[in-house]
C-alpha positions as CSV (number, residue, x, y, z in Angstrom):
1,X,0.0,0.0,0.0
2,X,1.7,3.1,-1.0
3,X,2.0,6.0,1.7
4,X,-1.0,8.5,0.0
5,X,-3.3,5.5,0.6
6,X,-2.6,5.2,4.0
7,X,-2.4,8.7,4.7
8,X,-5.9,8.6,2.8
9,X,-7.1,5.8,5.3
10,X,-5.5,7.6,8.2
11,X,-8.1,10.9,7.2
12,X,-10.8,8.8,7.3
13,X,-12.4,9.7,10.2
14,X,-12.4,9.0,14.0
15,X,-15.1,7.8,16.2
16,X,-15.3,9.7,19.4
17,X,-15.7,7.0,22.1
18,X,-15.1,7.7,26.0
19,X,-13.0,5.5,27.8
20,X,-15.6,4.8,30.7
21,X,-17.6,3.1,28.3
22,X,-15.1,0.4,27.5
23,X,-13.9,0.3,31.5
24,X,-17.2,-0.3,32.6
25,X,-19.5,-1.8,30.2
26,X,-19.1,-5.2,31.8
27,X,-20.0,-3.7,35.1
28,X,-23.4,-2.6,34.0
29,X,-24.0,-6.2,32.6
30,X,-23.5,-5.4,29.0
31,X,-21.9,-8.3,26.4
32,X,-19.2,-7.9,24.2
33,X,-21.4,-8.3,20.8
34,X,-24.5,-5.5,22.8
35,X,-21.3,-3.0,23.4
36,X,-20.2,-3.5,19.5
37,X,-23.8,-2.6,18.6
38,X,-23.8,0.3,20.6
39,X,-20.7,0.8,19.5
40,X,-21.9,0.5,15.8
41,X,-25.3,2.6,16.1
42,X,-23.1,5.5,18.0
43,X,-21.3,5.4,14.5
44,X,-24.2,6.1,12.9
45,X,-25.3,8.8,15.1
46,X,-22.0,10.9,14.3
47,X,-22.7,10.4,10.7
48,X,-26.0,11.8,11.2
49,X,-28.1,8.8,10.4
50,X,-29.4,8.7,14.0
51,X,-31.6,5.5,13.2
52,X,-30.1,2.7,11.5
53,X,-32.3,-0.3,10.7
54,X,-31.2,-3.7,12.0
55,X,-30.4,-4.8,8.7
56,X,-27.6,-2.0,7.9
57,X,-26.4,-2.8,11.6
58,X,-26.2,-6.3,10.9
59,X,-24.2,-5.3,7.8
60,X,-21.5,-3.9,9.9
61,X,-21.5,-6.9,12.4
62,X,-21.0,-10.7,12.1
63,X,-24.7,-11.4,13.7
64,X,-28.2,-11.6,11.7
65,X,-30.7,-9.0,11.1
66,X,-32.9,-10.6,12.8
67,X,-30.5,-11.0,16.2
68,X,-30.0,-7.4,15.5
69,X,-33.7,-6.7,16.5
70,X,-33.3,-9.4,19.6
71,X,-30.4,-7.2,20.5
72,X,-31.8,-3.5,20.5
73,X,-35.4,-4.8,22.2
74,X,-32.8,-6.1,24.8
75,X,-30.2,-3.0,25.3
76,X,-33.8,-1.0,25.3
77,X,-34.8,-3.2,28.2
78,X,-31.8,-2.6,30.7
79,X,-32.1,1.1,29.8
80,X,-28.9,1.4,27.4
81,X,-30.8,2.5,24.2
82,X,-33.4,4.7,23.9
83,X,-36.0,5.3,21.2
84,X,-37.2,8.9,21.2
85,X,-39.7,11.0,19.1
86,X,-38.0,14.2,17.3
87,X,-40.2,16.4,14.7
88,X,-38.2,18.1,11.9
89,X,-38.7,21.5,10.5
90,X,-41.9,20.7,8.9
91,X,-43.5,19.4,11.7
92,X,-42.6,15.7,10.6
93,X,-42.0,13.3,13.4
94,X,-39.4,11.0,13.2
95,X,-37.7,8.3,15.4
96,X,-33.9,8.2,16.9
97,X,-32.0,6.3,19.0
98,X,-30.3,7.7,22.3
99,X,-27.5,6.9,24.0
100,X,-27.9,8.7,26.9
101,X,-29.3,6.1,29.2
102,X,-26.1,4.3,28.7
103,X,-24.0,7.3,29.8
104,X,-25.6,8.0,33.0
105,X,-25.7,4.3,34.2
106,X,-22.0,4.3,33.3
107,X,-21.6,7.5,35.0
108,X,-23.4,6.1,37.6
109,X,-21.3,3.2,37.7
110,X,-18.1,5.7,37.7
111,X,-18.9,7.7,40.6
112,X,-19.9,4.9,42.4
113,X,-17.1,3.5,42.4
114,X,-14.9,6.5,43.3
115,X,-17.0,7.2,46.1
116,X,-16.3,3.6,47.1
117,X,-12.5,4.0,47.1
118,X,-12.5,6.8,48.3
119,X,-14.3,5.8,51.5
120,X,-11.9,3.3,51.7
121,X,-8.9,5.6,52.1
122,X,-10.8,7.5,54.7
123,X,-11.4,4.5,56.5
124,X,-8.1,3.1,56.5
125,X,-6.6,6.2,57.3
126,X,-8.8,7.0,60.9
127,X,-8.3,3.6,61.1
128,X,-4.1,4.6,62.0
129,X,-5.5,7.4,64.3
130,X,-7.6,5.1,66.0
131,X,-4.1,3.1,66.8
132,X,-2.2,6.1,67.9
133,X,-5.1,7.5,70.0
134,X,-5.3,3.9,72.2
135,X,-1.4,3.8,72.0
136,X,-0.9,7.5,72.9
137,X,1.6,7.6,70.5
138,X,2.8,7.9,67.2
139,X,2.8,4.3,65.3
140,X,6.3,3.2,64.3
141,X,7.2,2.4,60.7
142,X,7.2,-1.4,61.8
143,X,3.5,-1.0,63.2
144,X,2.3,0.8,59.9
145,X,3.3,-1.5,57.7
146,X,1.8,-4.6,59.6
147,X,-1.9,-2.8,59.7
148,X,-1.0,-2.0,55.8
149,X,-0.3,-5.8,55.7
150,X,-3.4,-6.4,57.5
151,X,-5.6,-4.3,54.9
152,X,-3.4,-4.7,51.1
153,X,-2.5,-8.2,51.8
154,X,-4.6,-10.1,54.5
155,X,-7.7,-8.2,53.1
156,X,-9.1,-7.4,56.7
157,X,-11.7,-4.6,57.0
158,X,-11.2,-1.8,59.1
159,X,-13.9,-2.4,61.3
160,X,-12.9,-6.1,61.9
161,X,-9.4,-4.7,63.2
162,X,-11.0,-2.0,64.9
163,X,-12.6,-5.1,66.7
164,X,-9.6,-7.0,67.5
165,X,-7.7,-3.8,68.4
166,X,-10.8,-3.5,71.4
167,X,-10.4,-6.7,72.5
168,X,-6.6,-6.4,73.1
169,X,-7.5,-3.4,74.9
170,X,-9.8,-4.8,77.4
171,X,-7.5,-7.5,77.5
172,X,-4.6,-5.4,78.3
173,X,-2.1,-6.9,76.1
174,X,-1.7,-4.0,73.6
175,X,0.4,-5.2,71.0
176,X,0.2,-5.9,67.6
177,X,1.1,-9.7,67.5
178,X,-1.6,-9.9,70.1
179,X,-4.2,-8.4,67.5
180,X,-2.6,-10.4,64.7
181,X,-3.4,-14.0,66.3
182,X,-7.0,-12.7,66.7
183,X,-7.3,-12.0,63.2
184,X,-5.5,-14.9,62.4
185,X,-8.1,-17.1,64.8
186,X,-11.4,-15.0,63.2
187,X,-10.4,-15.5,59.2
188,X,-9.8,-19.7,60.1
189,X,-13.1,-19.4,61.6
190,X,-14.5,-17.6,58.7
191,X,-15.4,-14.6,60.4
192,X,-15.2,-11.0,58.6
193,X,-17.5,-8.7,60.6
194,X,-17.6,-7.4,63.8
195,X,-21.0,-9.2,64.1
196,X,-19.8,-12.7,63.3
197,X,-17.0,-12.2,65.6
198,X,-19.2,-11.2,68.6
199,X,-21.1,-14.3,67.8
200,X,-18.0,-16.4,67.5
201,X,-17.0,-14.8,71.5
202,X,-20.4,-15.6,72.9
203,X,-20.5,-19.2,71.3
204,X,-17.1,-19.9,72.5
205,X,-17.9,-18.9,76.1
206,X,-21.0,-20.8,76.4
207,X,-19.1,-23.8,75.3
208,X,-16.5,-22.6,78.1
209,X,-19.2,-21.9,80.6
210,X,-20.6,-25.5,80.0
211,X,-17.3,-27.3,80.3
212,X,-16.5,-25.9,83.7
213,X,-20.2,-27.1,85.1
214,X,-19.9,-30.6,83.4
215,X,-15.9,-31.3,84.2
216,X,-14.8,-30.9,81.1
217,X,-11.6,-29.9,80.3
218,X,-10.9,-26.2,78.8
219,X,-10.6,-25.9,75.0
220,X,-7.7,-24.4,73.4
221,X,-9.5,-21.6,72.0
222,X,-8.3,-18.1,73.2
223,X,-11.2,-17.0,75.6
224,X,-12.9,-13.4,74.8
225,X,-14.1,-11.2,77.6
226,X,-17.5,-9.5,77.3
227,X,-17.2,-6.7,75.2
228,X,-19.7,-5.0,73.3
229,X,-18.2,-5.8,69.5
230,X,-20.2,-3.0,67.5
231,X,-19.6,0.2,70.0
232,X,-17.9,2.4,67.9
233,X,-17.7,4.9,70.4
């Protein structure tokens, strides 16, 4: 191909397409052949043909005219196509297809997420005040990097540390290797909330309560003191 010809192809034209719609497509339930289709009918809305029949969409695509029409009833179903009513300058009505549904549930989608992470951060980061305040004293490097440990790597909540960092309190061994083995004792017993692990200290102390009346011997379980597990205060 000689260089006017691809200069020639090059000049074509662009389609404009925002990145958000290819990062988050799949997170609003969409296929890869529905996106292409959308994909597709945008193209036709640049080049001002702002209702293409299923038959010139199919044209463009490797998927029947008639899956064509299966598709767009369904994309108009979870609200990522629209179908509006526009009237020209002779008062002639005339059908077009909208992609503006799509937008604001990816927009949605967007800002949902950012919201999310950025709760996160917030969390985590009271979460090293919280350590400071009950240690009176700045964390060391050592300290931060286990509770990042605990978060990045172990996957912990804050509030499920938050818990165990209470229950070293009341147990007065402040330490980190203290709280570690109680994290390390909630996640082999499945537990991830403050809730669960509340439930997990009063099971565990009936079962203790029940061996000392019958004889029985102690278990080896580490024995939690009555704490309320969801006082934030």
């Amino acid at each position: 191909m000689k260089r006017s010809q691809v200069v020639a192809l090059m000049q074509y034209g662009h389609s404009s397409i925002s990145k958000l719609l290819l990062d988050y497509y799949a997170q609003i339930g969409l296929t890869e052949t529905e996106m292409m289709l959308l994909l597709h009918i945008n193209r036709f809305i640049e080049d001002s043909h702002p209702f293409p029949t299923p038959m010139e969409l199919s044209e463009r695509m490797s998927i029947s005219d008639r899956e064509c029409s299966e598709l767009l009833r369904t994309l108009i179903k979870k609200d990522c196509l629209r179908m509006e009513e526009n009237q020209d300058e002779n008062n002639v009505l005339y059908e077009t297809y909208s992609l503006s549904s799509l937008y604001e549930r990816i927009l949605q989608e967007f800002f949902q997420e950012t919201k999310g992470n950025q709760q996160a951060v917030d969390d985590d980061g009271r979460l090293f005040e919280v350590f400071e305040k009950e240690f009176s004293r700045p964390l060391s490097p050592m300290e931060y990097e286990t509770i990042s440990v605990w978060l990045d790597q172990d996957r912990y909540t804050p509030a499920l540390i938050k818990a165990a960092l209470r229950e070293a309190v009341l147990s007065g061994k402040l330490n980190l290797r203290y709280m570690d083995r109680i994290l390390h004792e909630w996640h082999k017993n499945g537990i991830k909330t403050p809730q669960a692990a509340k439930e997990h200290g009063e099971k565990f102390r009936q079962q203790q309560t029940g061996n000392r009346k019958t004889g029985k011997p102690k278990g080896t379980l580490p024995q939690y003191p009555n704490i309320n597990w969801l006082d934030e205060s």
